[in-house]
N, C-alpha and C positions, 0 to 999 in steps of 0.2 A: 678682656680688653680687646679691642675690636681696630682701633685705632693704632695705622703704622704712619710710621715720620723718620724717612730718611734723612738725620741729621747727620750731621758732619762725626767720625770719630778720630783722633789726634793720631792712632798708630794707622790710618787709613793715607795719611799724608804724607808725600814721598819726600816733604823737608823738615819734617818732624824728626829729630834727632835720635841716633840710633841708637846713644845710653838711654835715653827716656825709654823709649821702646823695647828695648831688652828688660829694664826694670820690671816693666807691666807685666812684662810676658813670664817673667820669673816667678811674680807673684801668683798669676794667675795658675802657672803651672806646678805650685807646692798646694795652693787649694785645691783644684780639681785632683790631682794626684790623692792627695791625705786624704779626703772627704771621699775620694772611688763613685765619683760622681758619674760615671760612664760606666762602671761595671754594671749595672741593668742591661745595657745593650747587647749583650755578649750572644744572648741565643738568639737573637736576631742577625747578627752579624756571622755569627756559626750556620744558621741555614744557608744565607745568602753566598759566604764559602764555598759550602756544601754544593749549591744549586748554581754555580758558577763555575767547579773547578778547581776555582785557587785554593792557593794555601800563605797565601801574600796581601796585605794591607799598601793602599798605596794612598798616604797622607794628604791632601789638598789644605793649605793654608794653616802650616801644625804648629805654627808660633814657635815657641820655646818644648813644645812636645807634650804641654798639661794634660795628665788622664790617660796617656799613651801605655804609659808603663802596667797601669790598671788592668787596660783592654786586654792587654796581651797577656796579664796573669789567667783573669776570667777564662779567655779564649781556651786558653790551654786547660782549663780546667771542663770546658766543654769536649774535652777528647779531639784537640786541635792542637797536640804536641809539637807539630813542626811548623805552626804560623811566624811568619816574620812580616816587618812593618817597615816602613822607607818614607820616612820623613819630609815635604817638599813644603814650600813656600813663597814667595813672592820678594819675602825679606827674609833669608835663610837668617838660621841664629844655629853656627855650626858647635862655639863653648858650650851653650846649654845642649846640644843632639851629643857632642863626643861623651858628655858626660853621661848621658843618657844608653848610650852606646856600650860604654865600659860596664854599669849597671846590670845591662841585661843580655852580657857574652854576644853582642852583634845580632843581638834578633831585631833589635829595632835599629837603623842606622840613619842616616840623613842624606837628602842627596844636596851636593856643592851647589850647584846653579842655581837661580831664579828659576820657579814652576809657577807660569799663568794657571791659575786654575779653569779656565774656560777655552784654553787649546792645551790641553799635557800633552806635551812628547809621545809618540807611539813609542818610543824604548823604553819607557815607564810603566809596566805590566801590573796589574793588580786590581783588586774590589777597591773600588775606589772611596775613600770616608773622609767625613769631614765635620769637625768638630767644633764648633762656639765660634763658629766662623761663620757660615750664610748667611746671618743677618748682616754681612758686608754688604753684602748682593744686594744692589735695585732689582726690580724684577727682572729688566728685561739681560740684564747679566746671571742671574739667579736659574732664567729657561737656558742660558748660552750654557752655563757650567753643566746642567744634567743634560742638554740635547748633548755637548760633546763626549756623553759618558756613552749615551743610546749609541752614537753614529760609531764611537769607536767598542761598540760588544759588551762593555764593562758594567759590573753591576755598583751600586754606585750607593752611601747611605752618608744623610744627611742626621746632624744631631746636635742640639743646642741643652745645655746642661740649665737649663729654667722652664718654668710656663710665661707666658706674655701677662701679668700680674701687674696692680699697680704694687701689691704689697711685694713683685720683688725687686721694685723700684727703691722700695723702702729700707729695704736692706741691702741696698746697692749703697745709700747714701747716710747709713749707719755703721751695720754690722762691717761692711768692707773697709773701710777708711780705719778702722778701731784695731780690725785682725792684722790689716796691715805693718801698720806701726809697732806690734808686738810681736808678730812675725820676722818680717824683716832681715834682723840678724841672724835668724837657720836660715837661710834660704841660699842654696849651692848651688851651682860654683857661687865664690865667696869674690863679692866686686864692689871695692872702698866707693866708686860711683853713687851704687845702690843706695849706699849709706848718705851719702851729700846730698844725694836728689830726692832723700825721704824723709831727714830729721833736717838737713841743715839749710836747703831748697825746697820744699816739700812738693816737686812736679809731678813726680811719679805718684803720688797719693792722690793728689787734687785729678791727675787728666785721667788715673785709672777709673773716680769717682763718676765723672763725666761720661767714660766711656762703657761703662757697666750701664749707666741710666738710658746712654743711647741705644746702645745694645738690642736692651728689654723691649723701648718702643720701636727698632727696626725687625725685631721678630716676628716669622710665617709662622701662626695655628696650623694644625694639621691639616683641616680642611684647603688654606691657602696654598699650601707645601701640594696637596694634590691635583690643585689648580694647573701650578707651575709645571709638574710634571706631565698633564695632557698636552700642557702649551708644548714639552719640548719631544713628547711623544707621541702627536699628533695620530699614528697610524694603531697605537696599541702593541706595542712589541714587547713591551717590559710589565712586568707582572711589578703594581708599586700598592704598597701599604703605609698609612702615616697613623700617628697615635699619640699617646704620653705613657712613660713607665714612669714609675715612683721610684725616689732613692731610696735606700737606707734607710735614711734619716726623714725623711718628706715629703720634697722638694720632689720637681717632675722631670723628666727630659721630654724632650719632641723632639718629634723624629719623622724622618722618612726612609725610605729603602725600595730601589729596584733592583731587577734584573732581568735580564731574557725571559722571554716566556718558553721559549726553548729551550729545551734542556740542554745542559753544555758537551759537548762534544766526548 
């Protein structure tokens, strides 16, 4: 599919109510978590480590933290014992990061504030990653996020847990609405909202529906993803690769990833 359509997405909107939005982000963070949707990425993300430096993940736009917990099993399993991860976003969700925090003895923590992802903080240090999230980004937001990874040193990876598919459009508006509803009640922290706005309202079912469809058609193909990145690294500084790895189970991720062409110091 070839075709993008920045359409509108519900947890995009800064009056869209904040239960609803913690719901989504719940849900989506017990699927990508169980399914280890992002564990592919790992030795990708272990070179760019490696070829950076760090030993620190610095989250851009981590919702409720889906698949986080994942990475940083993998990582570690890539002989990257001491990686820690610092959770940011735009609409922090601190109940889902504490919990998340407690889980995994503070290797993954959350930071309190609001993080633009298209100017972070210089005191926010780390390989910059981002997950099921850039297809937020219009383009010309999409060059702003990775030019300000180039200008401030940082190696930066982009990662969307699908291919741009009609068939995963298709089970955006089957398989997810169905998992949902029978899911649900596991799903921690435990918040009677959850419950209202999914059997008794059914919001959070219906705009997560909407917003998985959107998703699909606001997603960059690799080729696109390396567009973006000439746009925002004009000179060649950053050594960038895009692709698809397959899950487990399938299903694709895409992906991007720079860093210095220089080696790090």
């Amino acid at each position: 599919m070839k075709l993008r359509l920045h359409l509108f997405e519900f947890e995009d909107l800064p009056w869209f109510p904040a239960v609803i939005r913690a719901g989504m982000m719940d849900y989506l963070r017990f699927m990508i978590s169980g399914l280890g949707t992002y564990r592919p990425v790992a030795p990708l993300l272990a070179e760019g480590l490696r070829r950076t430096g760090h030993a620190h993940l610095l989250e851009l736009g981590a919702g409720a933290g889906g698949g986080t917990e994942t990475v940083l099993a993998a990582l570690r399993a890539q002989q990257l014992p001491g990686v820690t991860i610092t959770l940011t976003d735009l609409y922090p969700q601190p109940a889902a990061w504490r919990d998340i925090a407690q889980r995994t003895g503070d290797a993954i923590q959350g930071h309190p504030a609001p993080v633009d992802a298209l100017a972070v903080p210089a005191d926010l240090p780390g390989f910059r990653v981002i997950f099921s999230a850039f297809h937020h980004f219009a383009p010309p937001q999409a060059v702003a996020l990775l030019r300000d990874a180039v200008a401030s040193g940082r190696g930066v990876g982009v990662f969307e847990g699908a291919a741009k598919s009609w068939l995963e459009i298709g089970l955006a508006l089957t398989v997810l609405p169905v998992t949902q509803l029978l899911l649900t009640p596991l799903f921690r922290p435990f918040r009677l909202s959850r419950l209202i706005f999914t059997y008794l309202l059914p919001i959070i079912p219906l705009a997560t529906m909407w917003d998985g469809c959107v998703s699909i058609l606001r997603m960059y193909p690799p080729e696109a993803l390396l567009d973006l990145a000439r746009l925002a690294d004009p000179t060649g500084r950053y050594h960038w690769q895009a692709g698809q790895l397959r899950h487990w189970w399938g299903p694709r991720v895409t992906y991007l990833v720079g860093w210095p062409s220089a080696p790090a110091d």
